[in-house]
C-alpha positions in Angstrom: 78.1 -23.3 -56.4 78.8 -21.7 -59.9 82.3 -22.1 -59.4 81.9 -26.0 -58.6 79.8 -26.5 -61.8 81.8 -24.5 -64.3 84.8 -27.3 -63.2 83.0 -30.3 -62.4 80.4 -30.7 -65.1 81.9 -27.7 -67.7 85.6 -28.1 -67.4 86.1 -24.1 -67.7 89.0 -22.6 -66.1 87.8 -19.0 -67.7 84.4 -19.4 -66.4 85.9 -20.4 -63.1 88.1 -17.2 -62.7 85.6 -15.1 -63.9 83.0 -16.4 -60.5 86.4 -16.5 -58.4 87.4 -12.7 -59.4 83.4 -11.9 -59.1 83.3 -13.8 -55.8 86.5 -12.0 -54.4 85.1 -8.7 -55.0 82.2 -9.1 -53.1 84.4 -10.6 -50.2 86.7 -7.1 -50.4 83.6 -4.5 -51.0 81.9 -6.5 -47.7 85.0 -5.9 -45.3 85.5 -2.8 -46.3 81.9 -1.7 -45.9 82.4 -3.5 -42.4 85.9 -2.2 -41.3 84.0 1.7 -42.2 81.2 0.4 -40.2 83.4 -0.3 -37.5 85.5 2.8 -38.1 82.4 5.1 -37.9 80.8 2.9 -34.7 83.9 3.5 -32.5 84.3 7.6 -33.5 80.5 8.0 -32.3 80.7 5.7 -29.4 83.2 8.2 -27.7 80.4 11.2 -28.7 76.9 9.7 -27.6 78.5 7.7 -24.4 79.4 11.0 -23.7 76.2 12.8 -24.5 74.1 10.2 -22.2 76.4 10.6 -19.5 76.0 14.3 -19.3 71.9 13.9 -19.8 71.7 11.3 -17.2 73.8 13.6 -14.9 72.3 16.7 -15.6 68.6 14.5 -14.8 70.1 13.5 -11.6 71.3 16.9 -10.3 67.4 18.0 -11.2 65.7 15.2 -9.0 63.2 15.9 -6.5 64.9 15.8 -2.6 62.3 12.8 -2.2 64.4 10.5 -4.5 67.4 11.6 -3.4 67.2 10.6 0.3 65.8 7.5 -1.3 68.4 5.9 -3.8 71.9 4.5 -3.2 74.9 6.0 -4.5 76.4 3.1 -5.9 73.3 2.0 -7.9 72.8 5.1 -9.3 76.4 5.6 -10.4 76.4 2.2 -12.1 73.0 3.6 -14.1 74.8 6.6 -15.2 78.0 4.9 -15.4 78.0 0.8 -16.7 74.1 1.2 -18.0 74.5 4.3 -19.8 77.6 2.4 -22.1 75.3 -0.6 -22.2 72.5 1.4 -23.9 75.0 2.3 -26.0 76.4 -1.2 -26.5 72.7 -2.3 -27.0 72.5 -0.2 -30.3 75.5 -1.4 -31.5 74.4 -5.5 -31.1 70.8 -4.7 -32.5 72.1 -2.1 -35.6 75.3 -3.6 -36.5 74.8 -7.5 -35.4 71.3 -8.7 -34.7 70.2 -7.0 -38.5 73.1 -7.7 -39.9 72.7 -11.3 -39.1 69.6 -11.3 -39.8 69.3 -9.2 -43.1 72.1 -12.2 -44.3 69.5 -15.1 -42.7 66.6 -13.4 -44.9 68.7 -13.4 -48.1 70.2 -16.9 -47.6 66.3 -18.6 -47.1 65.3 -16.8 -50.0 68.8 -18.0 -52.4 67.8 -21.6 -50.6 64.3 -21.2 -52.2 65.7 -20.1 -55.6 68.0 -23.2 -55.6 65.2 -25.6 -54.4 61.9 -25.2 -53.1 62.5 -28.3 -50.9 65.8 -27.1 -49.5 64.1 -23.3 -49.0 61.2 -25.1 -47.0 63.9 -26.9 -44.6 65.2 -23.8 -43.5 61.6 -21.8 -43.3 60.4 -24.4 -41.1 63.2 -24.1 -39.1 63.6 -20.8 -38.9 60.7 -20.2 -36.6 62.1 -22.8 -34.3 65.1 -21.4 -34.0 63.5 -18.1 -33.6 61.3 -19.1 -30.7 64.1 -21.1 -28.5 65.9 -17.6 -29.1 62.7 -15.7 -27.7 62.3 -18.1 -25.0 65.5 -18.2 -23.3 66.3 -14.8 -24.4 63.7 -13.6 -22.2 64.6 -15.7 -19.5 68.0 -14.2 -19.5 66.6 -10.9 -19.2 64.8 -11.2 -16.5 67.6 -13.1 -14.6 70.2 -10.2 -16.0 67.8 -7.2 -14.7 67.7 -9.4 -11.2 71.6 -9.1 -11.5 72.1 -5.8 -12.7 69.9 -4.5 -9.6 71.7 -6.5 -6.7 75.2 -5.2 -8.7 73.6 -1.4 -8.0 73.1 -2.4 -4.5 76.0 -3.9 -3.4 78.2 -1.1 -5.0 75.8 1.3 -2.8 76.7 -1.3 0.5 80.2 -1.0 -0.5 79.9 3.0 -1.1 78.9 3.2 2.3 81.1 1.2 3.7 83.9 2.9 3.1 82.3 6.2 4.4 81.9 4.5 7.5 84.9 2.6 8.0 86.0 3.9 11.1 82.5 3.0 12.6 83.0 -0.4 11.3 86.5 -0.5 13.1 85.7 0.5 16.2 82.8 -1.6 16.4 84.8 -4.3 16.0 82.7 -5.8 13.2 84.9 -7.1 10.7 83.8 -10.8 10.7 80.3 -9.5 10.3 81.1 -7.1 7.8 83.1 -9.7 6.0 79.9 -12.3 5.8 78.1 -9.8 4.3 80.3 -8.8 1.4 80.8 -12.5 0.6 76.6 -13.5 1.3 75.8 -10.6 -1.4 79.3 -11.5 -3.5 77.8 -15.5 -3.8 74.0 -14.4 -5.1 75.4 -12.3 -7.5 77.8 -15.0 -8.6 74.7 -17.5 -8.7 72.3 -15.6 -10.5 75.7 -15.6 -13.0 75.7 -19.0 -12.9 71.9 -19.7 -13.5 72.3 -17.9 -16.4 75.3 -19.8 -17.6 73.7 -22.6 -17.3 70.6 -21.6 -19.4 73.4 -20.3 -22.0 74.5 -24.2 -22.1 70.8 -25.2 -22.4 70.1 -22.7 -25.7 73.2 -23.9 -27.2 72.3 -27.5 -26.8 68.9 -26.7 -28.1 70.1 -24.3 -30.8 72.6 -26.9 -31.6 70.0 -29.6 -32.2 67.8 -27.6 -34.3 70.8 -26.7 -36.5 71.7 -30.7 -36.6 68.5 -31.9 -37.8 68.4 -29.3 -40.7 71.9 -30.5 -41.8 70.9 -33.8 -42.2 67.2 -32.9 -43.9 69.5 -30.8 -46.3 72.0 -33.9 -47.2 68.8 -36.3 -47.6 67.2 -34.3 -49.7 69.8 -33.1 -52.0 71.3 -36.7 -52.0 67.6 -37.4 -53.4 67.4 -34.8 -55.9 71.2 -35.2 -57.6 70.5 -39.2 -57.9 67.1 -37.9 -59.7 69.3 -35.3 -61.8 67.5 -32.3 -60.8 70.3 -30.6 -58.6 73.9 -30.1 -59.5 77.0 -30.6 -57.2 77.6 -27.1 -57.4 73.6 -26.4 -56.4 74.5 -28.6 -53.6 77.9 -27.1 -52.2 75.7 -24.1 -52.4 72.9 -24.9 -50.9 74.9 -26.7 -47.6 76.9 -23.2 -47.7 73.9 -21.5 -47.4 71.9 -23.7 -44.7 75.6 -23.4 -42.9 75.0 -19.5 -42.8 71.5 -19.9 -41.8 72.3 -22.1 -38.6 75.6 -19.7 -38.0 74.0 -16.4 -38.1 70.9 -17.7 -35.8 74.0 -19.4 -33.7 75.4 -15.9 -33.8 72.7 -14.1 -32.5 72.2 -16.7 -29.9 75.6 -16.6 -28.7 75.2 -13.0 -28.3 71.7 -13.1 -26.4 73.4 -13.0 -23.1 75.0 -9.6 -23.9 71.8 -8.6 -25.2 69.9 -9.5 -22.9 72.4 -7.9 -20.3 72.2 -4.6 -22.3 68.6 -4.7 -22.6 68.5 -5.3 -18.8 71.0 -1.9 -18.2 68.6 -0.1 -21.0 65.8 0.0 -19.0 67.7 0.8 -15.6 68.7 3.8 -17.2 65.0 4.8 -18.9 63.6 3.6 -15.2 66.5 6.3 -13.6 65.4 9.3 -16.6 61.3 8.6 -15.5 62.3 9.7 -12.0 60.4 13.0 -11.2 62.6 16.3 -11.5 62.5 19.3 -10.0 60.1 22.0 -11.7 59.7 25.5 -11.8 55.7 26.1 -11.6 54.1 28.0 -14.9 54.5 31.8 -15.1 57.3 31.6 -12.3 60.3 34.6 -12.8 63.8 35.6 -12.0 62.5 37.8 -9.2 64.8 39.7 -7.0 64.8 39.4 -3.0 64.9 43.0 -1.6 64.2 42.6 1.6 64.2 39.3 2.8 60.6 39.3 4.6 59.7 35.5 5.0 56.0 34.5 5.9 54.9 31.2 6.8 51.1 30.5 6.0 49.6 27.5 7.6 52.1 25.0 6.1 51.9 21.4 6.4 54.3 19.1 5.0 54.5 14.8 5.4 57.1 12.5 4.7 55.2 9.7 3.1 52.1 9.5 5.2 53.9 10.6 8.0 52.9 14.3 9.4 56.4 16.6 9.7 54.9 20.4 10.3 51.2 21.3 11.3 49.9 24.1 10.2 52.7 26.5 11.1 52.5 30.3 10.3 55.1 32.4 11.5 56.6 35.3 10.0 60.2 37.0 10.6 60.7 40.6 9.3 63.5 42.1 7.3 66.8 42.0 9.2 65.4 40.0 11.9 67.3 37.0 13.5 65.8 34.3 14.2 66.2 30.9 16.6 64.2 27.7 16.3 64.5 25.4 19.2 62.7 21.8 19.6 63.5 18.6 20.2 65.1 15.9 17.8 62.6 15.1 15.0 60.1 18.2 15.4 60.5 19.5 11.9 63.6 22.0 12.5 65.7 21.2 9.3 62.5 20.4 7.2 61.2 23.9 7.5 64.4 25.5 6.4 64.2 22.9 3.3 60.8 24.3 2.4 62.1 27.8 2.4 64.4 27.2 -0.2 61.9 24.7 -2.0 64.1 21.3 -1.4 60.5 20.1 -0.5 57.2 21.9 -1.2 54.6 21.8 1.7 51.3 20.1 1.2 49.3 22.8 2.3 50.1 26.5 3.0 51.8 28.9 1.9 55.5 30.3 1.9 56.1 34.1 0.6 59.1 36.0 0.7 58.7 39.6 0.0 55.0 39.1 -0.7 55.7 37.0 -3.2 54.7 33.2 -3.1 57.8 31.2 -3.3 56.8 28.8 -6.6 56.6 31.8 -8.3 60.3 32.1 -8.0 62.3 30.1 -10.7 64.4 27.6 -8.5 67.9 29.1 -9.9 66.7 32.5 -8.6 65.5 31.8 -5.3 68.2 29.5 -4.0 70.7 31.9 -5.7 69.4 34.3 -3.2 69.4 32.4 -0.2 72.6 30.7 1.4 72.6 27.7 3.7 74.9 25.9 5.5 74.1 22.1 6.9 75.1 20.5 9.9 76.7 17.8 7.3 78.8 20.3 5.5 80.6 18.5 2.1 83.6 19.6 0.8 84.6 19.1 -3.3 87.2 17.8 -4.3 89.5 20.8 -5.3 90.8 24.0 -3.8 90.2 25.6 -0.7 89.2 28.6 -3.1 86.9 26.7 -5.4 85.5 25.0 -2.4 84.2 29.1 -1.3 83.6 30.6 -5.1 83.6 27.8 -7.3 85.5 29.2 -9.5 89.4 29.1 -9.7 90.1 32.5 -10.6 92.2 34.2 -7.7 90.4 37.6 -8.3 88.1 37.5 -5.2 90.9 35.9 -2.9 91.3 38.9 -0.9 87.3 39.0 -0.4 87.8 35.2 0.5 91.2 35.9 3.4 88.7 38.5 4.9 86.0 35.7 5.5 88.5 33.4 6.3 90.1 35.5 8.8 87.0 36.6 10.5 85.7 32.9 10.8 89.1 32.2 12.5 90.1 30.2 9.5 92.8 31.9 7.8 95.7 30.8 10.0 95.1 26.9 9.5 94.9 27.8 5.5 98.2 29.7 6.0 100.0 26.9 7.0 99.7 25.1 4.2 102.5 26.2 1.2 99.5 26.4 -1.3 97.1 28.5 0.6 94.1 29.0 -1.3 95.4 26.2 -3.9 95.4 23.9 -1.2 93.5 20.8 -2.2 91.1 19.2 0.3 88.5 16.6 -0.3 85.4 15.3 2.0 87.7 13.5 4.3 88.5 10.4 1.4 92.2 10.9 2.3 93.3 11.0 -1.7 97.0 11.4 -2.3 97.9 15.2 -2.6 94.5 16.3 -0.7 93.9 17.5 2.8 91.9 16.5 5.2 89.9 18.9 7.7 88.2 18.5 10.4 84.4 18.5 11.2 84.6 22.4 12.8 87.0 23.3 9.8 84.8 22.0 7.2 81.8 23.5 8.5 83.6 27.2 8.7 84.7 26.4 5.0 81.0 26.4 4.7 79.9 29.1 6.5 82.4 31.1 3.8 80.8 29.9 1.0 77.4 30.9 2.3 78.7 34.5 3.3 80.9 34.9 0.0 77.5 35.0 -2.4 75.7 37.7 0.3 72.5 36.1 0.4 69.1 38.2 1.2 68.4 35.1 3.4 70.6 32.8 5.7 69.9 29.2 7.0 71.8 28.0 9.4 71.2 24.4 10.6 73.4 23.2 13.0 76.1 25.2 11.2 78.3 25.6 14.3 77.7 22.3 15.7 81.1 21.1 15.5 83.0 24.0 16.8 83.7 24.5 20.6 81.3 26.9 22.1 84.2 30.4 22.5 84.7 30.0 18.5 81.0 29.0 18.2 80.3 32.7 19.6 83.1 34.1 17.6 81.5 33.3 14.3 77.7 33.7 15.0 79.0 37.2 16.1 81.4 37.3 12.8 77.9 36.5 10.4 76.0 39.1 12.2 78.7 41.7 11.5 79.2 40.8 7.7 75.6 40.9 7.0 73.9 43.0 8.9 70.7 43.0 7.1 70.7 39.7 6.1 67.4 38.3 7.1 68.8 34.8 9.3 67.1 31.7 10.9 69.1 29.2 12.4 68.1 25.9 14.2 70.9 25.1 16.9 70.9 22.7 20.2 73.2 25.4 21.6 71.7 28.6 23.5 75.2 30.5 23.2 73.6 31.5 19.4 69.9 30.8 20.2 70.2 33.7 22.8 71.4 36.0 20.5 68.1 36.4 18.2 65.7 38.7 18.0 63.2 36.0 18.4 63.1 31.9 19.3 60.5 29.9 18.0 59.8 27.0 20.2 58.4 23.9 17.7 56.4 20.6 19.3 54.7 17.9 17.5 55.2 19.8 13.9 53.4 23.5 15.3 55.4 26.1 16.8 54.1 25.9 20.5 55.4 29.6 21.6 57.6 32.1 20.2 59.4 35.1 21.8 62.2 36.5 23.4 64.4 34.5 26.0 62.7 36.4 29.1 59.2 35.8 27.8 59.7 31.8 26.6 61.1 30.6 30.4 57.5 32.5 31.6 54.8 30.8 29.2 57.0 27.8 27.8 57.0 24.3 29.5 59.1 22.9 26.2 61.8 26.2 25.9 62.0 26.1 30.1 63.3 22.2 29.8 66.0 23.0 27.0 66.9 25.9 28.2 67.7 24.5 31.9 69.7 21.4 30.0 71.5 23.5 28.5 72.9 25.7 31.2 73.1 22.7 33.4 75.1 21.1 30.8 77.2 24.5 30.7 77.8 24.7 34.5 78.8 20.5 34.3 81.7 21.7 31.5 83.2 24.8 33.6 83.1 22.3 36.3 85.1 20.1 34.7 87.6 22.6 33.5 88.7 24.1 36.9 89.2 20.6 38.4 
C-alpha cells in the first residue's frame, strides 16, 4: 500500500525504493526462514519416523497372547507402518502449516483493523464463518477417513492371508469367489473415497462463497470510503491484499483438511494400537534360576472369554520326569503348556516351578529357561544358523551339526553349497531362499529348542509332521541330549506318548486319570479309546505297506 501512495499521490521514486528494498527483504528473510524450516523438518522426519516405528514395534512384540490371536496382520502393520508416518505427517500440517497459516490470518485481521475498522470487521465476521464450515466438514471427513483407514487395515489383513493360503484357495477351486471379494471390499473402500471427495467439493464451494461475499463487502466499502477521502489507493491495494491472504490462508487450511483429517484418523489408530495391554512382570518378581525343573500345577482354571478351557487341574511332574498328555481335540492340551511359560495366566490356581510361583519370575527369565517347540513351527527369514542361535556368528556351528545330525537333519543342510548360510524363509518362496518342508521345519525347531538347554521342554505336536520311524528317532535323540531336562509333550501319536514316565489323560478341561500305559487301559474309558485308535490306525498302515 505504501508503495502505491508514495507514486500515486507523492510522486517519490526514493520513497518507493526505499518500501521496495524494505519489502524485498522481508520476502528473502521469510524463504529462508522457510527453506531452514523445511531443511530442519526433513532431517528429523527420517529420526522420529524412525523412533515411533521402533516404539510401536517394540509395544507389539510386548502384547498380551489375547490380542495377538485377536488382530490382523495387515491392520496392524499398516498402524505401525502408514499410521505411524501419518502421526508424523500430522505434526508437520498442524506445526508448520495450520499455525503458520494461521499465525499470518491473525496478523492480516489485525493490519485490516489498523487500516480500517470497517474493512477489519468484514474479515472478523467472517472469520468465524469460515472457521465453522472448516470444523464442520473437517469433522465429517474424519470420521469418514477413520471408517477408511480401518477397512484399509482389514483388507491388507484379507490380502495377508490370502496369500498364506493360496494353495487352499487353488485347490478349492475358488478363484471367482475369491476374486468378488477382493473387488466387493476394493469398491467400499473406493466409495468411502469418493464420499469424501465429494464433501471436499461441497467445502470448497462453501468456502468459496464465504470468500466471495467478503471480496465484494471489501470493494463496496472501500469504494465508499476513497469517494469520502478517508482511504487512500494504496490503503486500498493493501487492504484487498490483505482480505486476499485472509480468504487464501483459510482456503489453504481447507484444502489441506482432507490430509488432516486423514492423519488425525491414522493418529489415533496408532494411540488406539499403544493403549493395547502389554505383557507385565508382577511387583517384586526376579531373575530367578531354574535348578531343577519341578513343575506343580495347583487347581488352575483358565477361560477364553467366558468360555471355560482347564478346570481346576493340579498335577505335578518331578525333576527329570517325562511326561505325556493325551485328550481329545479342544480339551486344553496346548493351553496348559502356554500357562507354563506365562503366554496366558490362569484365572485361578496356581503354577510353581521349583517352589517358586511362576509370576514371580521376570518373563525374560522364565521363558529363557524353558524351550518349546509348536506344532506350527515358523522359520525367519535368514540362515539356517540364525534360524537355531540367532546369532550369525559361526562359533557354535559345530554344537549346531551335532543337533542337526542327531535330528537326522544334517544331510538335507549338506546339500546345499551354503550349509549353515543357507537362507530359508517360512515357505514365501523369495528369490535366493529355500524352502522346507513341514517335517524339516519342525526339526529346525526342535534344534533351536535343544541349542539353548532349557530346564524345561514343551513339546506340542513337535513331531507331527514327521513319519512315525524318524518321529521315534528324534523323541529318542531329545531324551539322550537332555537327560535331565524336565519334558511334557502333547502328541496324537502313542509311538512318543508311550515312552513317558507318566500320561495324563485330560476331559472336559480336568485331567480325568493319570498313569503309566498299563494302568490308564485298566481305569481309563478316554486313554482305552485313543489308545485302541491309535494301534488300529497303526495295524491299517503296516497293512497297507505289505500289499
Amino acid at each position: 500500500g505504501r508503495i502505491v501512495d508514495q507514486i500515486f499521490y507523492l510522486r517519490s521514486l526514493k520513497g518507493f525504493l526505499l518500501c521496495f528494498f524494505w519489502y524485498a527483504g522481508i520476502y528473502l528473510f521469510n524463504q529462508t526462514m522457510h527453506g531452514c524450516l523445511n531443511y530442519l523438518w526433513a532431517k528429523l522426519k527420517v529420526t522420529y519416523v524412525v523412533d515411533i516405528r521402533r516404539e510401536c514395534f517394540d509395544h507389539l512384540l510386548r502384547l498380551k497372547s489375547e490380542r495377538l490371536s485377536d488382530m490382523k496382520s495387515g491392520d496392524v502393520f499398516r498402524r505401525i507402518q502408514d499410521d505411524a508416518e501419518a502421526f508424523l505427517a500430522l505434526i508437520h500440517w498442524c506445526l508448520f502449516y495450520v499455525l503458520g497459516n494461521l499465525l499470518q490470518l491473525f496478523i492480516s485481521v489485525i493490519y485490516l483493523l489498523h487500516i480500517d475498522r470497517y474493512l477489519g470487521l468484514v474479515a472478523v465476521i467472517l472469520s468465524p464463518l469460515m472457521a465453522f464450515s472448516l470444523k464442520k466438514f473437517g469433522s465429517l471427513l474424519k470420521r469418514k477417513q477413520t471408517e477408511i483407514q480401518r477397512e484399509k487395515g482389514f483388507l491388507e489383513a484379507w490380502i495377508f492371508e490370502l496369500i498364506d493360503g493360496m494353495r487352499e484357495w487353488k485347490l478349492l477351486n475358488s478363484g471367482e469367489w475369491v476374486k468378488r471379494q477382493y473387488l466387493k471390499k476394493t469398491r467400499s473402500i473406493l466409495s468411502g473415497e469418493k464420499t469424501n471427495a465429494y464433501m471436499e467439493i461441497a467445502a470448497d464451494g462453501v468456502n468459496g462463497g464465504i470468500t466471495l461475499a467478503g471480496q465484494l463487502m471489501i470493494y463496496l466499502i472501500s469504494a465508499l470510503r476513497i469517494a469520502g477521502g478517508g482511504m487512500t489507493v494504496g490503503q486500498f491495494v493493501a487492504s484487498a491484499s490483505y482480505y486476499t491472504s485472509c480468504a487464501r490462508y483459510f482456503n489453504a487450511i481447507g484444502q489441506k483438511k482432507s490430509a488432516v483429517s486423514a492423519n488425525l484418523a491414522s493418529t489415533e489408530r496408532v494411540f488406539d494400537f499403544m493403549s493395547w495391554e502389554e505383557e507385565t512382570d508382577r511387583p517384586g518378581a526376579k531373575e530367578r534360576p531354574i535348578t531343577k525343573g519341578e513343575i506343580v500345577f495347583d487347581r488352575v482354571s483358565f477361560c477364553y472369554g467366558n468360555t471355560p478351557v482347564l478346570r481346576e487341574v493340579s498335577f505335578s511332574a518331578a525333576s527329570g520326569e517325562k511326561t505325556a498328555i493325551v485328550g481329545r481335540s479342544g480339551e486344553g492340551k496346548s493351553t496348559l503348556l502356554s500357562l507354563i511359560c506365562r503366554l496366558y495366566d490362569p484365572f485361578e490356581g496356581r503354577i510353581r516351578i521349583d517352589g517358586q510361583d511362576i509370576e514371580t519370575f521376570t518373563l525374560r527369565s522364565l521363558r529363557k529357561q524353558i524351550g518349546v517347540v509348536q506344532q506350527s513351527s515358523s522359520l525367519f527369514a535368514g540362515s539356517i544358523r540364525k534360524n537355531i542361535t540367532f546369532s550369525d556368528d559361526p562359533g557354535q556351528d559345530g554344537r549346531v551339526w551335532e543337533l542337526l545330525k542327531g535330528l537326522k537333519m544334517d544331510d538335507v543342510i549338506r546339500q546345499y553349497s551354503d550349509g549353515l548360510d543357507t537362507l530359508v524363509d517360512d515357505g514365501e518362496n523369495a528369490e535366493g531362499y529355500v524352502s522346507l518342508s513341514g517335517g524339516q521345519k519342525q526339526r529346525i525347531a526342535i534344534a533351536r529348542a535343544l541349542y539353548k538347554r532349557p530346564a524345561v521342554l514343551l513339546l506340542d505336536e513337535a513331531t507331527s509332521s514327521l513319519d512315525e520311524k524318524t518321529e521315534k528317532d528324534v523323541y529318542q535323540y531329545i531324551l539322550e541330549t537332555l537327560p535331565d531336562v524336565t519334558l511334557l509333550s502333547v502328541s496324537h501319536r502313542f509311538s512318543t506318548v508311550l515312552k513317558a514316565d507318566r500320561i495324563l489323560v485330560m476331559e472336559d478341561g480336568r485331567i480325568s486319570a493319570q498313569g503309566t500305559n498299563e494302568e490308564l487301559l485298566r481305569k481309563s474309558a478316554v486313554y482305552s479309546g485313543l489308545y485302541e485308535e491309535y494301534r488300529r490306525a497303526s495295524s491299517e498302515k503296516r497293512g497297507e505297506g505289505t500289499r
